[in-house]
N, CA, C and O atoms as CSV, one atom per row, in Angstrom:
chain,resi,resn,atom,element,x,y,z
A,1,UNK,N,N,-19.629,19.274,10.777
A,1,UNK,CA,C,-18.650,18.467,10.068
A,1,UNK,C,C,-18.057,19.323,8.942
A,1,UNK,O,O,-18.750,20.029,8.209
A,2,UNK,N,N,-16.598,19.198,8.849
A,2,UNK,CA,C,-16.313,20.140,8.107
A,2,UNK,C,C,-15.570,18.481,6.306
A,2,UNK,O,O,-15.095,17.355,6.162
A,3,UNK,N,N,-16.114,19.840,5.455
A,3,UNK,CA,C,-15.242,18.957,4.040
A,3,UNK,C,C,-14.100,19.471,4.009
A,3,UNK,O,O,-14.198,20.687,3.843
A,4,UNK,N,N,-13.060,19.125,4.090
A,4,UNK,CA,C,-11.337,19.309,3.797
A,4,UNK,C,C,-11.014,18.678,2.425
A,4,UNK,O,O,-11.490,17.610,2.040
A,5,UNK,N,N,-10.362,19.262,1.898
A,5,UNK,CA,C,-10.184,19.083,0.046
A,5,UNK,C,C,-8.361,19.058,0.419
A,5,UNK,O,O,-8.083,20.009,1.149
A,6,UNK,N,N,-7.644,18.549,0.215
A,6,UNK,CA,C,-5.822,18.685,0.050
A,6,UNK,C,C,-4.803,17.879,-1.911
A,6,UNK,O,O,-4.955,16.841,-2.555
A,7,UNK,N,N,-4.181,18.725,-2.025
A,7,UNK,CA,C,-3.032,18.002,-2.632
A,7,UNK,C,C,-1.971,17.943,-1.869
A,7,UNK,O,O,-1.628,18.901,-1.176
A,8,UNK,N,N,-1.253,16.689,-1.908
A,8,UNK,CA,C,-0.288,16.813,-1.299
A,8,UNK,C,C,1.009,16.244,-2.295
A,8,UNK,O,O,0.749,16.123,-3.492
A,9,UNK,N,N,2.166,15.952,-1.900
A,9,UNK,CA,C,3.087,15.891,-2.858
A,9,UNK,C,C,4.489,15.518,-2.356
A,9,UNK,O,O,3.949,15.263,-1.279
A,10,UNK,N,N,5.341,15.339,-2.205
A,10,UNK,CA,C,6.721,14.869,-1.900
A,10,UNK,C,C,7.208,17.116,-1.351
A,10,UNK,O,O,6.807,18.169,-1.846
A,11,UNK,N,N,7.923,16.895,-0.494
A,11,UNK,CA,C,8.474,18.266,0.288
A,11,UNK,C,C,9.237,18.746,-0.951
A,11,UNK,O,O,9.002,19.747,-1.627
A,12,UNK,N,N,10.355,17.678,-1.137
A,12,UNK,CA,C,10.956,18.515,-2.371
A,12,UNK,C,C,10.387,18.999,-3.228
A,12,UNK,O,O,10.839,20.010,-3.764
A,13,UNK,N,N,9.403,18.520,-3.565
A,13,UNK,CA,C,8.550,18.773,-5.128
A,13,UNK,C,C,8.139,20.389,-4.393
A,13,UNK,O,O,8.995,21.221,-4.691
A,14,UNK,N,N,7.177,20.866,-3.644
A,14,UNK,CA,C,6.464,21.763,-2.876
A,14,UNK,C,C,7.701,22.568,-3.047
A,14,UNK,O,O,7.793,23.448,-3.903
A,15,UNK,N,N,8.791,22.206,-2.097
A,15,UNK,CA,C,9.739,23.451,-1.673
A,15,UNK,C,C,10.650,23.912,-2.451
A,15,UNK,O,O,11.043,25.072,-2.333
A,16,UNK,N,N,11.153,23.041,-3.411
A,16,UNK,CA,C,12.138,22.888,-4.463
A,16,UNK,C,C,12.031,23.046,-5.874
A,16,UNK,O,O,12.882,23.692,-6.484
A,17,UNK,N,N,11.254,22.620,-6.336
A,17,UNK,CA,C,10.670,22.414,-7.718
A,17,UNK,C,C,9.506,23.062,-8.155
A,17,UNK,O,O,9.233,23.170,-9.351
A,18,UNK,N,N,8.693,23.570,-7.101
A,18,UNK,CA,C,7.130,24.365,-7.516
A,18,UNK,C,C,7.095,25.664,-6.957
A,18,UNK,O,O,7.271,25.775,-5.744
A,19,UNK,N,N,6.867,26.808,-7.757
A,19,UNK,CA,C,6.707,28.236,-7.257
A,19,UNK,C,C,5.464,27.906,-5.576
A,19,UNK,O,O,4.600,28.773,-5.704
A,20,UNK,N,N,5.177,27.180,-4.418
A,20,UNK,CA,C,4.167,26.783,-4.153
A,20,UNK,C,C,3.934,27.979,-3.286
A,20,UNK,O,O,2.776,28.259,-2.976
A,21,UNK,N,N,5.313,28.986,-2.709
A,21,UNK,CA,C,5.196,30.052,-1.868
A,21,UNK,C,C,4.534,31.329,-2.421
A,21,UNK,O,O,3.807,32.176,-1.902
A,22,UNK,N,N,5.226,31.110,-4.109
A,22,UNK,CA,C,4.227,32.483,-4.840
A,22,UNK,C,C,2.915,32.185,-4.715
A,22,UNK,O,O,2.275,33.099,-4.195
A,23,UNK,N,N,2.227,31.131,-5.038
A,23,UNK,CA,C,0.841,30.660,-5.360
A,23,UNK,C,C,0.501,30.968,-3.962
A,23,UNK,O,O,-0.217,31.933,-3.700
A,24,UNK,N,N,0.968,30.218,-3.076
A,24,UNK,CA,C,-0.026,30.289,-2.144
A,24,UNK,C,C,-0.097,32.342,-1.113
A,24,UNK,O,O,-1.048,32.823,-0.497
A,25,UNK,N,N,1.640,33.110,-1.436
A,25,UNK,CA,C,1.134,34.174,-1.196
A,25,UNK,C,C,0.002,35.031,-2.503
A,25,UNK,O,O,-0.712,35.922,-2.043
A,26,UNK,N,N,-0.081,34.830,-3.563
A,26,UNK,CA,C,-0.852,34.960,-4.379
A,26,UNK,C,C,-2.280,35.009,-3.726
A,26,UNK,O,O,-2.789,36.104,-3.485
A,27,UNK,N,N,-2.845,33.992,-3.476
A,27,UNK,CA,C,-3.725,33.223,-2.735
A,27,UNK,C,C,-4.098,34.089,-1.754
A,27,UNK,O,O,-5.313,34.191,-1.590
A,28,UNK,N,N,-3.540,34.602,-1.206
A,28,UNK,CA,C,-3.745,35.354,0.311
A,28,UNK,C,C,-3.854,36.687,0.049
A,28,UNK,O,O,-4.674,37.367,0.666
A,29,UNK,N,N,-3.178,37.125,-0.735
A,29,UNK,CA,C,-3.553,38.635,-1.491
A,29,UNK,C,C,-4.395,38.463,-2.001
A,29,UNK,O,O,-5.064,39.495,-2.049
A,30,UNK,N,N,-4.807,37.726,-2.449
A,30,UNK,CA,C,-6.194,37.728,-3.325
A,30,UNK,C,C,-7.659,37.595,-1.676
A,30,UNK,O,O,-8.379,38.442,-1.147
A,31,UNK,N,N,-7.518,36.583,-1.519
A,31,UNK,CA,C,-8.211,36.710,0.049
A,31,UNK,C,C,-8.213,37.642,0.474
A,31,UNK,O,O,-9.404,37.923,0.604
A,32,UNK,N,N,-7.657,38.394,0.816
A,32,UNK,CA,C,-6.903,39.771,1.836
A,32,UNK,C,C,-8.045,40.938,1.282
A,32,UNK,O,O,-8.928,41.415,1.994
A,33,UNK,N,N,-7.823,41.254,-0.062
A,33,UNK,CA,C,-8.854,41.959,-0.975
A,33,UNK,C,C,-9.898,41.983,-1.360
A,33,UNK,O,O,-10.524,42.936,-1.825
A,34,UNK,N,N,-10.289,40.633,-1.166
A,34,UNK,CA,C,-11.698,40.210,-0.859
A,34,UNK,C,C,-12.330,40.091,0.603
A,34,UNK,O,O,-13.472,39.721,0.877
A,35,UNK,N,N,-11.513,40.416,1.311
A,35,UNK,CA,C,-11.805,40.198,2.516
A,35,UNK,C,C,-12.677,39.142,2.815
A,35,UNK,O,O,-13.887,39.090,3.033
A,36,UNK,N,N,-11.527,38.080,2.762
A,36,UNK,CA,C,-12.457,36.578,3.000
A,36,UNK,C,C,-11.103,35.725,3.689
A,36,UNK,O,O,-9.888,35.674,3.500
A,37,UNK,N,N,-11.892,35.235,4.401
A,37,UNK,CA,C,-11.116,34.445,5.997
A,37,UNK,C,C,-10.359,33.376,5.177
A,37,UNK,O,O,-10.989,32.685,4.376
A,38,UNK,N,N,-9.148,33.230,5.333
A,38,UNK,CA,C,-7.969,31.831,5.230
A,38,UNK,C,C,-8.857,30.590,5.261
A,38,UNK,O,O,-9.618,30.410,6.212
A,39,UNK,N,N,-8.792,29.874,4.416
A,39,UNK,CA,C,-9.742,28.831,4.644
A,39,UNK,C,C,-8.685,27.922,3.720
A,39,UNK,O,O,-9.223,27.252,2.839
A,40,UNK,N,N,-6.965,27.822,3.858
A,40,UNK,CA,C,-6.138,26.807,3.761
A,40,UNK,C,C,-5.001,26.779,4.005
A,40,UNK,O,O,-4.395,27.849,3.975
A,41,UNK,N,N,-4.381,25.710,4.293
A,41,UNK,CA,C,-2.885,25.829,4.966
A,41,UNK,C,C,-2.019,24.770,4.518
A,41,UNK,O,O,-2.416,23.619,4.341
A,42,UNK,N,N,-0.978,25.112,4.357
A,42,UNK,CA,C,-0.062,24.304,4.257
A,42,UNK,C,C,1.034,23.884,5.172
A,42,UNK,O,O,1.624,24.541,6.030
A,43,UNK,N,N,1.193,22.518,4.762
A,43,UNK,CA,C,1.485,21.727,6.207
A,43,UNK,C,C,2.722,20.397,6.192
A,43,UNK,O,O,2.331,19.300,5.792
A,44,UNK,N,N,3.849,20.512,6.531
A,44,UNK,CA,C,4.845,19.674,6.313
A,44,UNK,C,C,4.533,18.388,7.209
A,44,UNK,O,O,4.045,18.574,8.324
A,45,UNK,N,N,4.750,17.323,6.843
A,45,UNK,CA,C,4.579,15.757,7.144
A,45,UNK,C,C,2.892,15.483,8.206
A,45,UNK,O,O,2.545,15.264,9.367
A,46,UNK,N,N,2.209,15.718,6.617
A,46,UNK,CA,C,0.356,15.893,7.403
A,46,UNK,C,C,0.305,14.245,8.295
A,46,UNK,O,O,0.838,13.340,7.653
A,47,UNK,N,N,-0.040,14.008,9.105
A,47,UNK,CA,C,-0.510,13.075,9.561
A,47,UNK,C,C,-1.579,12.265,9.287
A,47,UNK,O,O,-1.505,11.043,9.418
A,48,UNK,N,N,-2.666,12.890,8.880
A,48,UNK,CA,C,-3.609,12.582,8.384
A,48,UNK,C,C,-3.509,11.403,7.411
A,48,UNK,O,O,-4.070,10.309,7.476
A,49,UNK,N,N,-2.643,11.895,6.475
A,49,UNK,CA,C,-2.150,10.919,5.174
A,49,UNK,C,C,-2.306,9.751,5.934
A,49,UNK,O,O,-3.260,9.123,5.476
A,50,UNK,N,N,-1.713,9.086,7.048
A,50,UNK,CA,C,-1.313,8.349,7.478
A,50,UNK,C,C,-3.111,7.450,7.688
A,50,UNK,O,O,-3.358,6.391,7.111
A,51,UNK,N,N,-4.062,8.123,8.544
A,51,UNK,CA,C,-5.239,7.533,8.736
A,51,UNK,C,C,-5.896,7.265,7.108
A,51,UNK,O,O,-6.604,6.258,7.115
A,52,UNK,N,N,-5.834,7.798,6.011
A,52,UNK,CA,C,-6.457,7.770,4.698
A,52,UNK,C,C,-5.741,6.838,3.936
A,52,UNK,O,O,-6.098,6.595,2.783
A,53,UNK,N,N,-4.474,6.116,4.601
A,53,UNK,CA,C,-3.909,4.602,3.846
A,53,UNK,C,C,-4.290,4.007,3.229
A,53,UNK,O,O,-3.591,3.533,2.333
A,54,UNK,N,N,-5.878,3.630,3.380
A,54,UNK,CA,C,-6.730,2.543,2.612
A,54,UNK,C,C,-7.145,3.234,1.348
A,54,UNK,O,O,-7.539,2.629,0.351
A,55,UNK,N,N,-7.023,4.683,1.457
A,55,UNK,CA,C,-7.696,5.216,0.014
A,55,UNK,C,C,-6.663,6.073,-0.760
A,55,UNK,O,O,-6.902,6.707,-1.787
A,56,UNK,N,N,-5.268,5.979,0.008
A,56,UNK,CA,C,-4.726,6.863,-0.919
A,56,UNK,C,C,-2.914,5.403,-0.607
A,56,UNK,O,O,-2.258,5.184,0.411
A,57,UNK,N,N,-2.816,4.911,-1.799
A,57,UNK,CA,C,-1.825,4.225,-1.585
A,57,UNK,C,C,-0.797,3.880,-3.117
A,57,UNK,O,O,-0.420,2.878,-3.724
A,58,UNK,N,N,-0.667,5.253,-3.239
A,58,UNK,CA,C,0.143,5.339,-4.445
A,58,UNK,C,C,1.728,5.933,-4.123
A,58,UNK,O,O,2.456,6.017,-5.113
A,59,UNK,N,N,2.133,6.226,-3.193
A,59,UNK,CA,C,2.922,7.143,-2.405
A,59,UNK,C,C,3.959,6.198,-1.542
A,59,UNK,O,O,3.622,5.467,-0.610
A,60,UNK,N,N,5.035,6.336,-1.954
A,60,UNK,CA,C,6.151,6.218,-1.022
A,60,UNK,C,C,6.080,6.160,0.655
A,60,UNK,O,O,5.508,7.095,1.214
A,61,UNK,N,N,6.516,5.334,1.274
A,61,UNK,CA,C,5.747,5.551,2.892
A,61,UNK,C,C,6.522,6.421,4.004
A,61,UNK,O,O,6.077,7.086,4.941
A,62,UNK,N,N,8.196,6.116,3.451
A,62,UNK,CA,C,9.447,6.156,3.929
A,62,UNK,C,C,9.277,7.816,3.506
A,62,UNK,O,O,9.387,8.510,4.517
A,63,UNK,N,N,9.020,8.668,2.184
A,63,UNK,CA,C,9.204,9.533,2.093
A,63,UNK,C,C,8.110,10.995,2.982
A,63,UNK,O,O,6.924,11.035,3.311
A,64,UNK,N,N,9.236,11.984,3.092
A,64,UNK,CA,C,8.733,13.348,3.476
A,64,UNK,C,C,7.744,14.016,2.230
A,64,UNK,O,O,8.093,14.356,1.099
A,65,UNK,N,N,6.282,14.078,2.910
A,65,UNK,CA,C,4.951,14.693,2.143
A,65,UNK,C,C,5.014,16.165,2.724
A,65,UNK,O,O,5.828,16.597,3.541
A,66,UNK,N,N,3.701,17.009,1.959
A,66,UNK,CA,C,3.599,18.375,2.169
A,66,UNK,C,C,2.330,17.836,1.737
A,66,UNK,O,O,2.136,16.736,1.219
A,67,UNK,N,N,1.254,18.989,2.085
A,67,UNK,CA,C,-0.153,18.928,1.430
A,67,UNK,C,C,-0.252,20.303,2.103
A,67,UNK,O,O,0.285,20.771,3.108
A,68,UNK,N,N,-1.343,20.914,0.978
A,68,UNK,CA,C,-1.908,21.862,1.077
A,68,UNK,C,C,-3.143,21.693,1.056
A,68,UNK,O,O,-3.699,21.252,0.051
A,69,UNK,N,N,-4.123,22.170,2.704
A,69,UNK,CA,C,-5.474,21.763,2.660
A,69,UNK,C,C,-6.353,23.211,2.942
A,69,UNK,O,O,-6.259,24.244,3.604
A,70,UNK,N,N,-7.464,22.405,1.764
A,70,UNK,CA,C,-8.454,23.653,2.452
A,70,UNK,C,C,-9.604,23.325,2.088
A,70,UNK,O,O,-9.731,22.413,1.271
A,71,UNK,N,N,-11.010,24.171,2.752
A,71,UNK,CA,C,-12.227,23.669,2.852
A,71,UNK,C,C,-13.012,24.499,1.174
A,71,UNK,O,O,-14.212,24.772,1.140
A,72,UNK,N,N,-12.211,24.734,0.139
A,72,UNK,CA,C,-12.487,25.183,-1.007
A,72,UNK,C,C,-12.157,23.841,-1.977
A,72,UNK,O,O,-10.963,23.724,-2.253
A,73,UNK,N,N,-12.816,23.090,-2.379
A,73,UNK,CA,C,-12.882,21.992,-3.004
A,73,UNK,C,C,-12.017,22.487,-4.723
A,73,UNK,O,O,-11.018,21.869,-5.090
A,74,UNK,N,N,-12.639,23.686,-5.603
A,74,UNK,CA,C,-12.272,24.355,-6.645
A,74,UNK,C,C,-10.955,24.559,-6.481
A,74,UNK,O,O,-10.293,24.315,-7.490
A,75,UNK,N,N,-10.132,25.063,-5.185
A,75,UNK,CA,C,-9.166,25.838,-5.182
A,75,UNK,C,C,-8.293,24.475,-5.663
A,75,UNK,O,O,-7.672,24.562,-6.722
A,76,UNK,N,N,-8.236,23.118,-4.835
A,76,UNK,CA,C,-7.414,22.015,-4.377
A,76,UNK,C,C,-7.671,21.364,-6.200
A,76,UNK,O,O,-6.784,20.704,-6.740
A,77,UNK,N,N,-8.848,21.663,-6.841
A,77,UNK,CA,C,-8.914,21.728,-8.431
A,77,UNK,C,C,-8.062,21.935,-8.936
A,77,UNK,O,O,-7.298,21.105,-9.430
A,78,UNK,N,N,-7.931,23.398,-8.956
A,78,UNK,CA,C,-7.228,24.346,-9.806
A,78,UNK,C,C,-5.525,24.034,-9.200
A,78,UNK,O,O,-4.767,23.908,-10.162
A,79,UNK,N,N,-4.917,23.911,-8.049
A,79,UNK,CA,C,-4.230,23.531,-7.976
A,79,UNK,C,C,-3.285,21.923,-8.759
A,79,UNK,O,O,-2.128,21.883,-9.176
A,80,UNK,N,N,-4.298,20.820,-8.714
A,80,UNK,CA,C,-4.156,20.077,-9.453
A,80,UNK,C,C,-3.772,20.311,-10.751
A,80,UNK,O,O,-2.665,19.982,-11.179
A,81,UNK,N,N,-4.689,20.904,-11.457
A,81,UNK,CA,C,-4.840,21.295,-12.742
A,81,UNK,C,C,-2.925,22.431,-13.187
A,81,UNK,O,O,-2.213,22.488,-14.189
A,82,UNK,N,N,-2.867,22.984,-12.008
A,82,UNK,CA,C,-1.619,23.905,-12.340
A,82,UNK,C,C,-0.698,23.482,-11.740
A,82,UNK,O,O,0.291,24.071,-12.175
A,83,UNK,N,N,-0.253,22.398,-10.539
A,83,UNK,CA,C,0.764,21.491,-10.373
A,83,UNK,C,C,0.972,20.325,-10.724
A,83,UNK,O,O,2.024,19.758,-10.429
A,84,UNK,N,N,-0.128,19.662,-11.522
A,84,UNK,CA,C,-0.031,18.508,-12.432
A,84,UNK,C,C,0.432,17.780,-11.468
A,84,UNK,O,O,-0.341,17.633,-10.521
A,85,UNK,N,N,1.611,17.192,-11.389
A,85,UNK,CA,C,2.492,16.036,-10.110
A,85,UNK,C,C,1.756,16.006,-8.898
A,85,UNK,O,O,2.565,15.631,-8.049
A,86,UNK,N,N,0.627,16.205,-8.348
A,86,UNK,CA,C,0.152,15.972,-6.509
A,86,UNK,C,C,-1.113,15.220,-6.844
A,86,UNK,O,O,-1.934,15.179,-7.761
A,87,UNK,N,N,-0.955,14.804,-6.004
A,87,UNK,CA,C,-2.221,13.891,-5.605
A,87,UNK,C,C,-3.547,14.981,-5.282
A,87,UNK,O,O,-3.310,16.155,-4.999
A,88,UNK,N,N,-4.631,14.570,-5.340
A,88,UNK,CA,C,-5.479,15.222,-4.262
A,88,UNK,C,C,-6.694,13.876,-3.674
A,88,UNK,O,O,-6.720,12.673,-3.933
A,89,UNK,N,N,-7.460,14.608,-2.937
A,89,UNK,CA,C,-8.070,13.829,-1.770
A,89,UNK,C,C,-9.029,14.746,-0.863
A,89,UNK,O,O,-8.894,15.956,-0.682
A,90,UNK,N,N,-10.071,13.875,-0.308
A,90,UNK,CA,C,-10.775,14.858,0.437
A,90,UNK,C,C,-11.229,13.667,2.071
A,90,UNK,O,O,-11.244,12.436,2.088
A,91,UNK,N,N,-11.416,14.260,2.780
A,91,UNK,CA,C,-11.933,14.029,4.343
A,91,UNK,C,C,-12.553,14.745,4.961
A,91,UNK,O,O,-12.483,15.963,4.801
A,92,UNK,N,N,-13.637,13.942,6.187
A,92,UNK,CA,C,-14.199,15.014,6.846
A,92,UNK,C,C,-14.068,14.868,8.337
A,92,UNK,O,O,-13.926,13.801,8.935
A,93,UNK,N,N,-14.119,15.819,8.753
A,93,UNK,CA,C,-13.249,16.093,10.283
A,93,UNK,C,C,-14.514,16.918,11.031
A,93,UNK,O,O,-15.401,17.445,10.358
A,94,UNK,N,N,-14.498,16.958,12.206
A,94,UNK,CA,C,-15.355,17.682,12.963
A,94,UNK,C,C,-14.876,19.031,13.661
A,94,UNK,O,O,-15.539,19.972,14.096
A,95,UNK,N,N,-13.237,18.767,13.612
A,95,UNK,CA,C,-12.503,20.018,13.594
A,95,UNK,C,C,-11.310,20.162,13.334
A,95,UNK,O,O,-10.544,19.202,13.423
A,96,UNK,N,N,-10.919,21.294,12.986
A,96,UNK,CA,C,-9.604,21.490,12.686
A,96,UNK,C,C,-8.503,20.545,13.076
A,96,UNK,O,O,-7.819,20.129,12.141
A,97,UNK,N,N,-8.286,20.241,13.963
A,97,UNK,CA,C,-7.092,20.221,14.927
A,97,UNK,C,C,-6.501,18.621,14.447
A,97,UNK,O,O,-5.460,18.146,14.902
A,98,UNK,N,N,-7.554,17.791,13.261
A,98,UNK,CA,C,-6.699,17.029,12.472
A,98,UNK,C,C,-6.275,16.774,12.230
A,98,UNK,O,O,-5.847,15.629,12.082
A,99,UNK,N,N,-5.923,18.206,11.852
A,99,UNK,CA,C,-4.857,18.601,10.353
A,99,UNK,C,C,-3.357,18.806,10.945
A,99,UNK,O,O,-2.416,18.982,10.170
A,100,UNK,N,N,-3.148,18.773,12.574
A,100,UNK,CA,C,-1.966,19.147,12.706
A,100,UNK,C,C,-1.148,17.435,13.406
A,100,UNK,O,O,0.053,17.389,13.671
C-alpha cells in the first residue's frame, strides 16, 4: 500500500500565477544529484479528487484542478508552506495507476 501526499489548486493558479515549473524542475535537479528516483508528479484534472469528495469539499466542482502528488509527505509540506493558496491531502492506493 502506498501513502500519496498531493496539493492541488485551480490550473490557473499552478500554470499562471505560481513559478510551479521552476520548483518542480528545481526538485528534479536536486533528485538527479542525489540520485534518488522521482517519487512525484504533476497532473492536470486528477481524478482522484473526484473519489476524496467526502473529505475534501472546499473547491469549486465546475472548475479545472492541478495537483502535485508524491509519496514524500515533507515535500507536499513545504510546498504548502511556499504556495500558501493549495489545498493538501493524503490517500492510499495499492498502485500507481490512480493517479492517472
Amino acid at each position: 500500500m502506498y501513502n500519496y501526499h498531493f496539493a492541488f489548486a485551480s490550473q490557473s493558479f499552478f500554470l499562471d500565477q505560481e513559478p510551479i515549473e521552476e520548483i518542480l524542475r528545481e526538485r528534479t535537479q536536486y533528485y538527479e544529484s542525489c540520485q534518488k528516483e522521482i517519487d512525484f508528479w504533476f497532473v492536470l484534472n486528477p481524478h482522484f479528487l473526484r473519489s476524496l469528495d467526502n473529505k475534501i469539499n472546499c473547491y469549486d466542482k465546475n472548475q479545472s484542478f492541478a495537483a502535485i502528488i508524491s509519496l514524500d509527505k515533507q515535500f507536499i509540506q513545504w510546498l504548502k508552506l511556499r504556495l500558501v493558496f493549495v489545498s493538501i491531502g493524503s490517500f492510499k492506493s495499492q498502485s500507481v495507476f490512480l493517479l492517472h
